[in-house]
N, C-alpha and C positions, 0 to 999 in steps of 0.2 A: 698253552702248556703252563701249569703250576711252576709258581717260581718256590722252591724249595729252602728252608736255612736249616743248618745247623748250628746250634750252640754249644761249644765247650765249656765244662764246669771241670774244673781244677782245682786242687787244693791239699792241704794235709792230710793223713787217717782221720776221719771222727771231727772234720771242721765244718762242716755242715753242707756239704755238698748235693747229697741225697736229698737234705731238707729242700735247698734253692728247686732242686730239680721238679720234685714234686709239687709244690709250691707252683710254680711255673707252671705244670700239667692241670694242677687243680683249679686255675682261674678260667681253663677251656674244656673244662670237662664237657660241656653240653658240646662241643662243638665236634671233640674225639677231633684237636686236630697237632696233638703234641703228642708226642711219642719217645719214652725217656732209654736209653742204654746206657747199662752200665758196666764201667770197662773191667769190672771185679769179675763178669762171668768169662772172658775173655785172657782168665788163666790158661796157662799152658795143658792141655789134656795129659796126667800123671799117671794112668792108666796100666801103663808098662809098669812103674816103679812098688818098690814093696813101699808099706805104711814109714818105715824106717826113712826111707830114702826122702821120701816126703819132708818127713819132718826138717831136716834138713837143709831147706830148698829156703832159698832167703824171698819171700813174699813181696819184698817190700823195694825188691829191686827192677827197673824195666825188661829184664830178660828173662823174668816170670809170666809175662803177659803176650800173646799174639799177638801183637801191636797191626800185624800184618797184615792180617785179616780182619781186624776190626775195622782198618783202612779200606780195606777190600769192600765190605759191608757197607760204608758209609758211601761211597761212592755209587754201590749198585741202588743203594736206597735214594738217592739224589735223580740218579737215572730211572727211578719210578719201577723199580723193579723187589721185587719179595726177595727176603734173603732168610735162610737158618741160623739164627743166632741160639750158637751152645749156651748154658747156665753152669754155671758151678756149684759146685757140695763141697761148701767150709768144715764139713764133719771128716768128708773123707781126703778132703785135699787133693781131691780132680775131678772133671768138668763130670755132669750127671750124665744120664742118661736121656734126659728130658730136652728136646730139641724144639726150639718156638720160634714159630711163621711170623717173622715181620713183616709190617706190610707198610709202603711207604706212606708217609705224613706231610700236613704242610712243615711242621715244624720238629726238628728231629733233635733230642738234647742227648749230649751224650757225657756221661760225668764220671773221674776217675781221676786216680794221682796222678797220671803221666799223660792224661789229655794232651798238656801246654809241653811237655818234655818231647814229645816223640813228634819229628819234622812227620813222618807219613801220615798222620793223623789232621795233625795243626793245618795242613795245607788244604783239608777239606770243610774246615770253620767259619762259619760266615761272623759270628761275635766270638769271640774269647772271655772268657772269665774264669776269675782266683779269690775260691773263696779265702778270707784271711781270719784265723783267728787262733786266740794267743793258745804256745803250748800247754799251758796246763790243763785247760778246759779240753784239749785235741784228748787229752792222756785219758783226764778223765770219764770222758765220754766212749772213748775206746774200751777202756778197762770193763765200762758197765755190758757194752753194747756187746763182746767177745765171750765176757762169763754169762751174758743171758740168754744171747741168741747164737754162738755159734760155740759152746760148749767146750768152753775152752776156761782152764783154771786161773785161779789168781796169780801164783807164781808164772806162770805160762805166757801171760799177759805182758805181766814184766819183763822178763827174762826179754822175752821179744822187741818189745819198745826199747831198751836199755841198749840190747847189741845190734838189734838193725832197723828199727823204726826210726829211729831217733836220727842214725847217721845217715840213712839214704832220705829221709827230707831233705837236711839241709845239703846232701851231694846232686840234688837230683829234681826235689818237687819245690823247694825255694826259688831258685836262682829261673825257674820255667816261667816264675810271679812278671820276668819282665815281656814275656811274648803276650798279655792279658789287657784284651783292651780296657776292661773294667774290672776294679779289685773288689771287692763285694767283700767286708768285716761282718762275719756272723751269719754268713749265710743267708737261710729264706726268712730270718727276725728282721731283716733288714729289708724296711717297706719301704722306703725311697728307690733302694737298686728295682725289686722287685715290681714294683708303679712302672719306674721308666722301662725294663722291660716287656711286662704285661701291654703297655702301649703299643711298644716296637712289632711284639710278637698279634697283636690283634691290629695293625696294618698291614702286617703281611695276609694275613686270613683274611681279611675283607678285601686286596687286592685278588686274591686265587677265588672270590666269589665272587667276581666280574664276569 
């Protein structure tokens, strides 16, 4: 039987998380043996609510996320088994329509703010990792990343980081930096972190091709 890992990627909005994750995925691409989720689509389904009530709804807090069933998921994917992982629509501010067949991997990366915060999760990571990188670049890479790709204005940006970005890091996705076995500064730019994993994760893949 394939021994299985999961890796957590933690870190601020916008601190390069997504980058490590893919990064990671891209040194096995021939192999299709790394397999990335990400805990953004693992919003709460908003479906019931009007647009109003939506907006409303603080994002950036752990009881916006089914933490629950993401856990649920990780496990049935360790157990070698296919799972439906919902996606989300940043437009509309609830889970899509669009439901995709995972199918288990040697190596399962799973990346989001509350990876390292939420015990149900954390407990099924075989590595931990936090990306670290300073808040201005977190802002401003948010700011670009929100007005280009999920259609969301300048002021809107703001407003958001100012009253609950800014305070549910440090209540919540900071202080999670101490469950992380490796801090990883700047993400997947950072070819040292990403060497000694690339290693870790290509001795696992060549033990499950025994």
């Amino acid at each position: 039987m394939s021994k299985r890992i999961i890796i957590g990627v933690a870190g601020g909005s916008a601190s390069g998380k997504t980058s490590l994750a893919k990064r990671l995925k891209r040194e096995f691409e021939e192999t299709n043996s790394v397999v990335i989720i990400r805990q953004d689509d693992y919003y709460k389904d908003q479906a019931e609510m009007t647009m109003e009530e939506r907006l409303k709804v603080n994002y950036d807090h752990p009881f916006a996320f089914d933490n629950d069933l993401l856990a649920k998921h990780l496990g049935q994917l360790r157990n070698g088994q296919t799972v439906d992982m919902p996606t989300y629509d940043f437009i509309e501010y609830t889970r899509s329509s669009v439901i995709e067949k995972l199918e288990p991997h040697d190596v399962i990366v799973v990346e989001g703010l509350f990876v390292l915060e939420d015990e149900a999760i954390r407990e099924h990571l075989d590595i931990k990792l936090f990306v670290d990188t300073p808040a201005d670049v977190r802002f401003i890479r948010r700011l670009n990343r929100d007005v280009r790709d999920r259609g969301r204005s300048l002021d809107s940006v703001i407003t958001q980081y100012m009253n609950t970005v800014r305070l549910m890091h440090d209540q919540f996705i900071e202080p999670s930096k101490r469950y992380a076995d490796v801090i990883v500064p700047e993400g997947g730019k950072n070819e040292v972190a990403v060497d000694l994993l690339t290693t870790k994760i290509g001795s696992i893949i060549k033990m499950n091709m025994l």
